[in-house]
VOSE-593742 format. One line per field, with one value per residue (C-alpha): x negated, y, z; residue number from 0; residue in one letter. Coordinates in nm, 4 decimals, decimal comma. Example, Ala and Ser with C-alpha at 12.3 -4.5 7.8 and 13.67 -1.06 7.14 Angstrom:
<recs>
x <- [-1,2300  -1,3670]
y <- [-0,4500  -0,1060]
z <- [0,7800  0,7140]
num <- [0  1]
residuo <- [A  S]
</recs>
This chain:
<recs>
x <- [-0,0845  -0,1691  -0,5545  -0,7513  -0,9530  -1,2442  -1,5856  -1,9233  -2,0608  -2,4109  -2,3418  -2,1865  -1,8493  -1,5586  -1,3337  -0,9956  -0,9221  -0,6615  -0,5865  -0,4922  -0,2940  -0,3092  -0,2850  -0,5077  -0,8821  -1,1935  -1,3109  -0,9655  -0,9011  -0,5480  -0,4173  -0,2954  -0,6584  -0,7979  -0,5261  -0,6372  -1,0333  -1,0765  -0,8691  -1,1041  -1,3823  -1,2892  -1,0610  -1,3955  -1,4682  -1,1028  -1,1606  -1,0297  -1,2261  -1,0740  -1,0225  -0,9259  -0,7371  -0,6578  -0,6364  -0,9084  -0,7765  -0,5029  -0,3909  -0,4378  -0,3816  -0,7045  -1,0396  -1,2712  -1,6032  -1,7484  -1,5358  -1,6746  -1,9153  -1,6308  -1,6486  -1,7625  -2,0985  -2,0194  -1,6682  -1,5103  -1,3294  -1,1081  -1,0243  -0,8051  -0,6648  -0,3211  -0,1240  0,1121  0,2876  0,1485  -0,0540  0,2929  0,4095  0,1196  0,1104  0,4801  0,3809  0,0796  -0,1328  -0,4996  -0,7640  -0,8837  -0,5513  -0,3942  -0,0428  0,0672  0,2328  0,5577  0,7029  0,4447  0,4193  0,1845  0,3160  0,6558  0,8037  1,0257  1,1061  1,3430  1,0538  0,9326  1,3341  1,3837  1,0515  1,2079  1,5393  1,3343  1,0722  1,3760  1,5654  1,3578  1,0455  1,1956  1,0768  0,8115  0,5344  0,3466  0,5882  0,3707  0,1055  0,3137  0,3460  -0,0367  -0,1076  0,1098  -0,0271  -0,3957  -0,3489  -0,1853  -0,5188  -0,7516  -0,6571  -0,6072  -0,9587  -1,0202  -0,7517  -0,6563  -0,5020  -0,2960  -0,1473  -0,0769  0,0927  0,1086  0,3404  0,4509  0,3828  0,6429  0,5122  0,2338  0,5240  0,6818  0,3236  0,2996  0,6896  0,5526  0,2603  0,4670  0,7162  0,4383  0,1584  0,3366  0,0999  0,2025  0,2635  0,2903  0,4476  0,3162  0,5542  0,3560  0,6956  1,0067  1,1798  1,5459  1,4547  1,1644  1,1753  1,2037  1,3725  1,7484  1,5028  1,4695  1,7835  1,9101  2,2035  2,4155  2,2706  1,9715  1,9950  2,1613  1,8719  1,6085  1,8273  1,8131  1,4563  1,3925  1,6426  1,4879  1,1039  1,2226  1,3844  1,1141  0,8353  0,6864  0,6538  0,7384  0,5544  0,5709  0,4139  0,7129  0,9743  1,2621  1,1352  1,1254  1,4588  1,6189  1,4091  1,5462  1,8978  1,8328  1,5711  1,7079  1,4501  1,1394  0,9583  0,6807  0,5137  0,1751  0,0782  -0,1893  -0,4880  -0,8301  -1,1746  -1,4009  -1,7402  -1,5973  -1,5966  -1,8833  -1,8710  -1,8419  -1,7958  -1,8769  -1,8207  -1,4695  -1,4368  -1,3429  -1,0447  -0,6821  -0,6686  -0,3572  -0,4548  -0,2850  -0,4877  -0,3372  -0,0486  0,2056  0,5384  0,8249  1,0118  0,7245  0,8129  0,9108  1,0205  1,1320  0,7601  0,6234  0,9078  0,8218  0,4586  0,5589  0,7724  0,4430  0,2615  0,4834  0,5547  0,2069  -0,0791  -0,3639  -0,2213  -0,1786  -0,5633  -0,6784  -0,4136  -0,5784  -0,3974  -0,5861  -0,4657  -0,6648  -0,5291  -0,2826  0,0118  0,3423  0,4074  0,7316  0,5304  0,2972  0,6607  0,7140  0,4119  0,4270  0,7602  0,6518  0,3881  0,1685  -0,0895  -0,3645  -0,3800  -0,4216  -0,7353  -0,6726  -0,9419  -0,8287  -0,8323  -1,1631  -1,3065  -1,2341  -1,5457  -1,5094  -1,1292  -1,1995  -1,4782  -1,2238  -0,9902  -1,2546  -1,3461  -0,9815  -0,7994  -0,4298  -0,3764  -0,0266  0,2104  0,4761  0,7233  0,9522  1,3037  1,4312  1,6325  1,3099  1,2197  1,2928  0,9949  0,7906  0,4366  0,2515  -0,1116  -0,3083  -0,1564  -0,3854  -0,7308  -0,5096  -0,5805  -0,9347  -1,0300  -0,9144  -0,7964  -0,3800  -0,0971  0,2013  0,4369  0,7342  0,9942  1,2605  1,2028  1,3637  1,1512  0,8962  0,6142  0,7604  0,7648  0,4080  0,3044  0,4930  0,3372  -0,0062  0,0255  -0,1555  0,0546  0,3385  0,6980  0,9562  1,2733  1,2865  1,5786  1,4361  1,2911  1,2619  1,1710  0,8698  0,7714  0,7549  0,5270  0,3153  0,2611  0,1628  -0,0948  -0,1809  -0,2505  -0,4246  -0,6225  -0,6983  -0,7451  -1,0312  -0,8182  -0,6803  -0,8118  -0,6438  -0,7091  -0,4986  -0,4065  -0,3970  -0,5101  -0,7532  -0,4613  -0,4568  -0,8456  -0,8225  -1,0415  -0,7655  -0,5322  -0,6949  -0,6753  -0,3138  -0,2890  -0,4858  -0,2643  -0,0114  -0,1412  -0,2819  0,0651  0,2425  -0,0747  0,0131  0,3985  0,3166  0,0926  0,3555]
y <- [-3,2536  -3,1433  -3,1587  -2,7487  -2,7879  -2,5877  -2,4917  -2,3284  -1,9868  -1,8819  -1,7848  -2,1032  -1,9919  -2,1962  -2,0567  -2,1436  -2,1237  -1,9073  -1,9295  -1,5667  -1,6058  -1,2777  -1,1373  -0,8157  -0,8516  -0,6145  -0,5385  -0,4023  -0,1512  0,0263  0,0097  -0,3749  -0,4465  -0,2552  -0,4139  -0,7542  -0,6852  -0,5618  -0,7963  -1,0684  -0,8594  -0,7678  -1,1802  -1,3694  -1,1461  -1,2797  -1,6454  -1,7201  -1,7642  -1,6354  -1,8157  -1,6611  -1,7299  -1,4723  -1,4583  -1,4893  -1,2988  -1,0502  -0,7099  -0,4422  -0,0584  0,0489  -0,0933  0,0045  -0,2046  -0,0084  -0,2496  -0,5559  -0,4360  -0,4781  -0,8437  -1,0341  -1,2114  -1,6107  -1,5701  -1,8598  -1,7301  -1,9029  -1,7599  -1,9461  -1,8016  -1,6747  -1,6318  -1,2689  -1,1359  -0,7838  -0,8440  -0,8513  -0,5469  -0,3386  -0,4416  -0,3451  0,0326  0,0959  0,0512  0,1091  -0,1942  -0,1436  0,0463  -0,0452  -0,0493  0,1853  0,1094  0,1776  0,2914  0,6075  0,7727  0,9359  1,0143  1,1968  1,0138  0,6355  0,4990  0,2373  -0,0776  0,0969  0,0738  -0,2841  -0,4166  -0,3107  -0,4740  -0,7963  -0,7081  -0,6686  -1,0440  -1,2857  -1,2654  -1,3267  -1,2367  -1,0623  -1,1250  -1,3505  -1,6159  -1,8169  -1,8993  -2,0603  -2,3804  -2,4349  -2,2759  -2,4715  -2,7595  -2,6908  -2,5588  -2,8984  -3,1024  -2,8340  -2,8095  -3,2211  -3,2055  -2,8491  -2,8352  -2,5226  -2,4154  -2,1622  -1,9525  -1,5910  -1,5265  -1,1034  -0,9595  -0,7820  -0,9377  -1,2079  -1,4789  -1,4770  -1,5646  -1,8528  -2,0248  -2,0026  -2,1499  -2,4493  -2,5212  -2,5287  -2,7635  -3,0039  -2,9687  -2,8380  -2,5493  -2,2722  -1,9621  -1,6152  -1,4178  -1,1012  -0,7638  -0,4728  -0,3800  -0,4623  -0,7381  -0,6248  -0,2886  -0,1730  0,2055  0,1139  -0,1907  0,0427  0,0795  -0,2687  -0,2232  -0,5963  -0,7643  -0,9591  -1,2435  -1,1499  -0,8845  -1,2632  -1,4217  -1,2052  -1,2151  -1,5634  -1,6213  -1,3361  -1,4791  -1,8191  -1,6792  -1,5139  -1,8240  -2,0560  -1,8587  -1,9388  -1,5516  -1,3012  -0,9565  -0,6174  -0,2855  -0,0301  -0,0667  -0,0323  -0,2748  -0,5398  -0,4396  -0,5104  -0,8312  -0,9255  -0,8984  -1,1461  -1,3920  -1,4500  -1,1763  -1,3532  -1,0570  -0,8139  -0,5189  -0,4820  -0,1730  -0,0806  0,1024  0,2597  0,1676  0,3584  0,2553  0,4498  0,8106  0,9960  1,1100  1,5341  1,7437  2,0535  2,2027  2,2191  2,2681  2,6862  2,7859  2,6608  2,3053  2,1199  1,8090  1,5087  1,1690  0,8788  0,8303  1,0219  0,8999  1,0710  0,9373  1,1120  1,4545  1,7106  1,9877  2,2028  2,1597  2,3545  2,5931  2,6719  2,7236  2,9348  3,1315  3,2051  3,2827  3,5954  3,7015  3,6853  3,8230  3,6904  3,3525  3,3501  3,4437  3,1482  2,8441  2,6025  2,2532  1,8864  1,5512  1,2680  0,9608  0,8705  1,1542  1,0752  1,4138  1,5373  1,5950  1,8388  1,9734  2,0743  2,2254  2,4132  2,5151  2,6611  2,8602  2,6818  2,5110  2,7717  2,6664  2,2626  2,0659  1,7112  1,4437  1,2200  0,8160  0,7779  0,4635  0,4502  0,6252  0,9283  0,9278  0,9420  1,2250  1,4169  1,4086  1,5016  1,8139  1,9267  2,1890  2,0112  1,6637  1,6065  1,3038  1,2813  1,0324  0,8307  0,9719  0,6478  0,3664  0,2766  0,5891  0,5188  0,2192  0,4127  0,4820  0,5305  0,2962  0,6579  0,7850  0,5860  0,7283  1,0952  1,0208  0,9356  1,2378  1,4644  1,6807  1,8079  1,6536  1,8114  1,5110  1,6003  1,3348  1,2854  1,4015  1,0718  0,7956  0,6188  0,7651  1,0777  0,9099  0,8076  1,1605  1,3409  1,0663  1,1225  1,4849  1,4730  1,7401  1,8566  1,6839  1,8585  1,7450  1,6768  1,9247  2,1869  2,4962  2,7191  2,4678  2,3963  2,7276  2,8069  2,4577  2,5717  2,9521  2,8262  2,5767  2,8840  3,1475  2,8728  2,8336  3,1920  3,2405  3,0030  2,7613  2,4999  2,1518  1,8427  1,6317  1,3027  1,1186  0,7309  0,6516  0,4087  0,1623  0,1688  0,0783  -0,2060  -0,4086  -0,3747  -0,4265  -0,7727  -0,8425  -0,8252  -1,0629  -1,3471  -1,3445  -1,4133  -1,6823  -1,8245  -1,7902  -2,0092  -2,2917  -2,3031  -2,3509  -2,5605  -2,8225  -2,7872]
z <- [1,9725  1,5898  1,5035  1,4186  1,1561  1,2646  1,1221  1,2768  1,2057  1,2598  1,6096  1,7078  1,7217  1,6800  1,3840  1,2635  0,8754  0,7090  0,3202  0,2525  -0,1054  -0,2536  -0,6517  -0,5788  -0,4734  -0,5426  -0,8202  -0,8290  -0,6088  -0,4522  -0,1002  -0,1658  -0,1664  0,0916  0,3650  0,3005  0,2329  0,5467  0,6834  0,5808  0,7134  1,0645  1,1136  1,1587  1,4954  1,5740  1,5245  1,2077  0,9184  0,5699  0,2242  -0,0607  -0,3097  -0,6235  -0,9898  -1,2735  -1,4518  -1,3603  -1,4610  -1,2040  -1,2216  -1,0335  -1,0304  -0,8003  -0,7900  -0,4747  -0,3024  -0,3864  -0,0962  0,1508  0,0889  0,3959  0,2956  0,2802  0,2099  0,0176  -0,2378  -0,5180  -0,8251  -1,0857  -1,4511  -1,5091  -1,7796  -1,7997  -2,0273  -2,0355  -2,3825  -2,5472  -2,3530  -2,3950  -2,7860  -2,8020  -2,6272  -2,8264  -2,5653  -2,6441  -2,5754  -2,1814  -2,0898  -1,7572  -1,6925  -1,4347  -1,0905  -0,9737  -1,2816  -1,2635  -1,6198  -1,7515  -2,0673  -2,1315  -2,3697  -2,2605  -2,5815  -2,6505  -2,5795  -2,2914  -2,1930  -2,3019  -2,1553  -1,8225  -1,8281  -1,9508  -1,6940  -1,4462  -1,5596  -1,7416  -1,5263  -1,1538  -0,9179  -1,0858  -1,3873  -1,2084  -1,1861  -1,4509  -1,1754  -0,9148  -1,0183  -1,1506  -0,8233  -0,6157  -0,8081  -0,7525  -0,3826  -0,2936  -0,4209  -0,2872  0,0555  0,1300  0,1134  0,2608  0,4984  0,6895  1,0070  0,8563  0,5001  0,4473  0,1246  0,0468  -0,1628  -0,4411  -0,6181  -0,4663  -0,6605  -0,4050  -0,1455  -0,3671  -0,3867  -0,0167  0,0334  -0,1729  -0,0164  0,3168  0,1615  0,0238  0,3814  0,6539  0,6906  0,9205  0,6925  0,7044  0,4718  0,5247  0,3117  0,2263  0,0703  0,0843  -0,2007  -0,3303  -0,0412  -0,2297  -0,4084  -0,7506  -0,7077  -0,8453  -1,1574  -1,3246  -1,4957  -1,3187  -1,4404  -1,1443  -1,1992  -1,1634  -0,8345  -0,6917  -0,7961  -0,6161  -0,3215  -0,3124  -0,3489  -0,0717  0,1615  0,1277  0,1505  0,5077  0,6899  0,5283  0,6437  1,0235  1,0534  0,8913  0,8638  0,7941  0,7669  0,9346  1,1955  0,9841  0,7185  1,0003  1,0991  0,7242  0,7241  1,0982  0,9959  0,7297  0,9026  1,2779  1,4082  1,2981  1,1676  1,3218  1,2384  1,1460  1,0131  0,7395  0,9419  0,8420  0,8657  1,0797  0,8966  0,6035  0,7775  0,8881  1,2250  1,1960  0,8866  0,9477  0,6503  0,3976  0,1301  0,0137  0,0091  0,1367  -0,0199  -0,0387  -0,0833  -0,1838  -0,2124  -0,4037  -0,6755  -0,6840  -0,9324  -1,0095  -0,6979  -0,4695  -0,6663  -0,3956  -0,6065  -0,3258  -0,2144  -0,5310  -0,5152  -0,1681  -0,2180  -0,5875  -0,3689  -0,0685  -0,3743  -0,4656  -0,1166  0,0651  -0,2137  0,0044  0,0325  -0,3692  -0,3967  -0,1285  -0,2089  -0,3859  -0,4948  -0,5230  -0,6952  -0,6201  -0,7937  -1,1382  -1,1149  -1,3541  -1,5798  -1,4407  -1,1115  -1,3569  -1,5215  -1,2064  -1,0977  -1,4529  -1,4020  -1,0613  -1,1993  -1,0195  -1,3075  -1,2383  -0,8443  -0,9722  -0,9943  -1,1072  -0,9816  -1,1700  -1,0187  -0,8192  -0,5852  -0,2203  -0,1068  -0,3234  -0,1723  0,1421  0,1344  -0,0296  0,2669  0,5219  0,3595  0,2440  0,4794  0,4897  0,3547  0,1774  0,2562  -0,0113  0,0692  -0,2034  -0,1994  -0,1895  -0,0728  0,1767  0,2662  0,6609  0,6542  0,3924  0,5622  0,3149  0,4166  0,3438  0,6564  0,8899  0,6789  0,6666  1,0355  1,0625  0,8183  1,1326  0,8768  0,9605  0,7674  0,6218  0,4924  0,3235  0,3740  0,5943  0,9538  1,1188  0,9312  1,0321  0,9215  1,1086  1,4263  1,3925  1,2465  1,5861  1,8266  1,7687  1,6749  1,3537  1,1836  1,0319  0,9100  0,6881  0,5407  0,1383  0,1332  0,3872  0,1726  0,4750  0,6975  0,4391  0,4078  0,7752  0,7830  0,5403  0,6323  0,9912  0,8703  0,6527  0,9442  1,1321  0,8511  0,8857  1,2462  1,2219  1,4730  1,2326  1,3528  1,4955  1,7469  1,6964  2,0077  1,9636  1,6722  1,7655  1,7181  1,3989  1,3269  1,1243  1,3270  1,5915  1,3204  1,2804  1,6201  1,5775  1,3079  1,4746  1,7894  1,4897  1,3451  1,6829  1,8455  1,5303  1,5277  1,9015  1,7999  1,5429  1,8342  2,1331]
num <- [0  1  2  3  4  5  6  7  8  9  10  11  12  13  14  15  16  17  18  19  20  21  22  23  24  25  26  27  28  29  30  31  32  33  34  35  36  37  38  39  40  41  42  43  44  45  46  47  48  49  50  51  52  53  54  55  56  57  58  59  60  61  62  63  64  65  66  67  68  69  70  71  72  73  74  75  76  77  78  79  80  81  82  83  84  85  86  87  88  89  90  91  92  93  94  95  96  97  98  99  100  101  102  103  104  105  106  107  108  109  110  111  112  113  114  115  116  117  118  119  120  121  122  123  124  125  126  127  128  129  130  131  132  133  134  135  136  137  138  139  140  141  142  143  144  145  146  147  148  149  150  151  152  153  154  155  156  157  158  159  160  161  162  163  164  165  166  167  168  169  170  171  172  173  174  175  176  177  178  179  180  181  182  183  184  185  186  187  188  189  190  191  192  193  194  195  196  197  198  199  200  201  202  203  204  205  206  207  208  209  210  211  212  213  214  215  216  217  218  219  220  221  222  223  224  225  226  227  228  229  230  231  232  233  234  235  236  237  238  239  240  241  242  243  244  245  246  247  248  249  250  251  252  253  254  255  256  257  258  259  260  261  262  263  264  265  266  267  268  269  270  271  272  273  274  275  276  277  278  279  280  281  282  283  284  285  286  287  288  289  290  291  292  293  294  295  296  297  298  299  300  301  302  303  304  305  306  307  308  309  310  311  312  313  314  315  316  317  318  319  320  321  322  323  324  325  326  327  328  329  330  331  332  333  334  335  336  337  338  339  340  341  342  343  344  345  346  347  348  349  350  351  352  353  354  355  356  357  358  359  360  361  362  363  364  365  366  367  368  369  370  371  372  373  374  375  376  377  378  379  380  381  382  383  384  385  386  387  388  389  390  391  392  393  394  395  396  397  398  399  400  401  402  403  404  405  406  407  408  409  410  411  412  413  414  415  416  417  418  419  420  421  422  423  424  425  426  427  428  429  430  431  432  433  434  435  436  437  438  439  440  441  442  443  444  445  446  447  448  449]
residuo <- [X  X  X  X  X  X  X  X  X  X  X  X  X  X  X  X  X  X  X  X  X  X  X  X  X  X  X  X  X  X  X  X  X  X  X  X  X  X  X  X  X  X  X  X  X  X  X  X  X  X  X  X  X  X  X  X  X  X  X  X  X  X  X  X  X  X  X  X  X  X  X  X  X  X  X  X  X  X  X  X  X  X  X  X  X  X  X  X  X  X  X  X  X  X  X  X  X  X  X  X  X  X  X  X  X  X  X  X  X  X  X  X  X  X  X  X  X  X  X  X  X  X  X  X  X  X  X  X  X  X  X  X  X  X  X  X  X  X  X  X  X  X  X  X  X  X  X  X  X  X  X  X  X  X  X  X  X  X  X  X  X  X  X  X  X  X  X  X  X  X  X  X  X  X  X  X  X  X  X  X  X  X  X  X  X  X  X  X  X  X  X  X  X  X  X  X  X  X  X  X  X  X  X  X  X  X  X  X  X  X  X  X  X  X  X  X  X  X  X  X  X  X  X  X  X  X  X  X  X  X  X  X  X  X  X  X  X  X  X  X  X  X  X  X  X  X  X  X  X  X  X  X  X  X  X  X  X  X  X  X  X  X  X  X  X  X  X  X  X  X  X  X  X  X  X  X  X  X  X  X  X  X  X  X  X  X  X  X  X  X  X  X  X  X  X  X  X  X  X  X  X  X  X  X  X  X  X  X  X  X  X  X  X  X  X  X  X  X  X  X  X  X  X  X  X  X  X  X  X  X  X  X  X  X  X  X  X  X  X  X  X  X  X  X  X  X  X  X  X  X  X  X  X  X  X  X  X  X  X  X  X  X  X  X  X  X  X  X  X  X  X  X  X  X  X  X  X  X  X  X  X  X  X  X  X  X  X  X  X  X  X  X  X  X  X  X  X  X  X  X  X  X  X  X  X  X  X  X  X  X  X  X  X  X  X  X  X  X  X  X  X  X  X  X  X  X  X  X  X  X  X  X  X  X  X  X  X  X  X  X  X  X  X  X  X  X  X  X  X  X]
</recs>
């Protein structure tokens, strides 16, 4: 039988340790933060007590310091430097002191000049699988000493970045540790993955290194269905689904007022692959043929939005119903979806679309405020959308179908009768969510002593 390494809280609890390995960690901010933050707060109650381990250092899109209160008081945290190469990128694209580089190839500015091009396709097959490939081996390195004198029961590496999952693999090589390698999104699956300009060699390298992650890995996880399904056919069926949730300590009970007007509103980033242009010509189109619809639409961005999704908008006619709220922390976000009239899903039109769900879903649903996600009508987030009747799906390629969505949220609206009453969602509290991942990591210890 294998030995638990186990510690004592103040309530005389036994606890099991997991190193969580993870790039993104409060002060910045993002949904990659949030999952594992209040992971780390809500695992403890589940027997397992978190360790952290992140970067110095690291270059991050958001930052949102309101989160460093999420931080469980106590927690052991370990932070070492890294070394990028996005001081030579940023140099090369006249980036000013401060900037941050933009996720998921979002731009903010219209013009992609030549380096912007070039730092891609070396981006794409020099740094493999990502930019962060500098810190495995110091990581591996330090890891290895750290933890034969702070030894753990278990490791979750969480990716992208991947990098986080090739520390993890060599750790397992070197201990023996138990590890989960937990996907917020997929490897050579993920939306933008047709963007990075790869050469052959290089789309065989990142399908190596992914195919070798999954069958190395003691489990395997997920945030959608289908995701686990593209991972299954590669790993033997060792991968589960845990979802992204929301926190019920961040929402206040009852609003009972909203905000004037008929608000469409749509919290978090939105890049050009999240551009529904049949959305904006739908809504240009209400706009000419009902005139007191015109006078009471009103459109919200919340969060970093790439310029062709403005083109569009422009295009549309549409400019004079925008308000832009710019990027904002977590707390400002979510007041902003409690007192909106119809939250907006945009899903990527991509090769991941069936397993996208996007993680503001789950706080869409704890707003109580009805969705209308435009996507495609048999994905995932679809499913979960229709099952706990939280609102509205229509097709990407639909304009009627969006129209008629859109005019019966509208009349709702006006009838004085537009609420919703989500069945189910307690599922998706993260402290459930947590629950979920210690049975994980209890069920492969238990493996791991049989």
């Amino acid at each position: 039988m294998g030995q638990f390494v186990i510690i004592l809280t103040q309530h005389n609890k036994v606890m099991k340790k997991v190193l969580i390995i993870t790039y993104y960690w409060p002060p910045a901010g993002g949904v990659a933060v949030q999952r594992w933050v209040k992971m780390a707060k809500y695992l403890r109650s589940c027997g397992w007590e978190p360790i952290i381990y992140t970067v110095e250092n690291g270059e991050t899109p958001v930052i949102d310091k309101t989160l460093l209160s999420e931080i469980p008081a106590d927690l052991t945290i370990i932070k070492q430097p890294i070394w990028e190469p996005y001081s030579i990128y940023k140099s090369l694209l006249g980036y000013k002191k401060g900037e941050n580089i933009n996720a998921a190839f979002l731009q903010e500015k219209k013009k992609q000049g030549f380096f912007q091009n070039m730092s891609i396709w070396v981006r794409g097959n020099f740094f493999i699988p990502d930019a962060r490939k500098f810190w495995i081996k110091p990581s591996i390195r330090y890891l290895t000493s750290y933890l034969s004198g702070n030894p753990v029961d278990a490791i979750i590496s969480t990716g992208p970045p991947h990098s986080m999952h090739l520390i993890a693999q060599g750790l397992k090589k070197n201990l023996h540790i138990p590890w989960v390698a937990d996907f917020r999104d997929p490897w050579t699956k993920i939306d933008y993955y047709n963007d990075l300009k790869l050469t052959d060699w290089a789309d065989k390298r990142h399908r190596i290194l992914e195919r070798e992650v999954l069958i190395a890995a003691d489990k395997v996880v997920t945030v959608s269905a289908s995701w686990a399904a593209d991972f299954n056919a590669i790993n033997n069926n060792n991968t589960l689904v845990v979802t992204n949730g929301y926190d019920e300590t961040d929402f206040n009970a009852e609003i009972d007022d909203l905000y004037p007007g008929f608000i469409l509103h749509h919290v978090g980033m939105i890049n050009k692959a999240r551009n529904p242009e049949l959305l904006w010509k739908a809504i240009a189109e209400l706009c000419t043929e009902n005139e007191q619809f015109n006078t009471d639409l009103q459109i919200h961005f919340t969060g970093k939005t790439d310029h062709l999704v403005l083109d569009d908008i422009d295009k549309y006619g549409l400019f004079d119903k925008l308000t832009q709220h710019g990027q904002v922390t977590h707390k400002v976000a979510i007041k902003a979806m409690q007192h909106s009239t119809v939250l907006l899903l945009l899903l990527n039109d991509t090769q991941d679309i069936m397993g996208r769900i996007p993680a503001k879903l789950f706080e869409y649903f704890a707003a109580k405020r009805p969705v209308l996600a435009v996507g495609n009508v048999e994905g995932d987030a679809a499913a979960i959308i229709i099952e706990t009747g939280a609102g509205v799906v229509t097709n990407f390629n639909d304009l009627q179908s969006i129209k008629a969505a859109i005019m019966r949220l509208y009349s709702d609206f006006k009838n004085g009768v537009l609420n919703v009453n989500a069945a189910g969602i307690e599922k998706y509290a993260r402290k459930n969510i947590a629950s979920q991942y210690a049975t994980i990591l209890n069920n492969i210890i238990q493996k791991k002593s049989s």
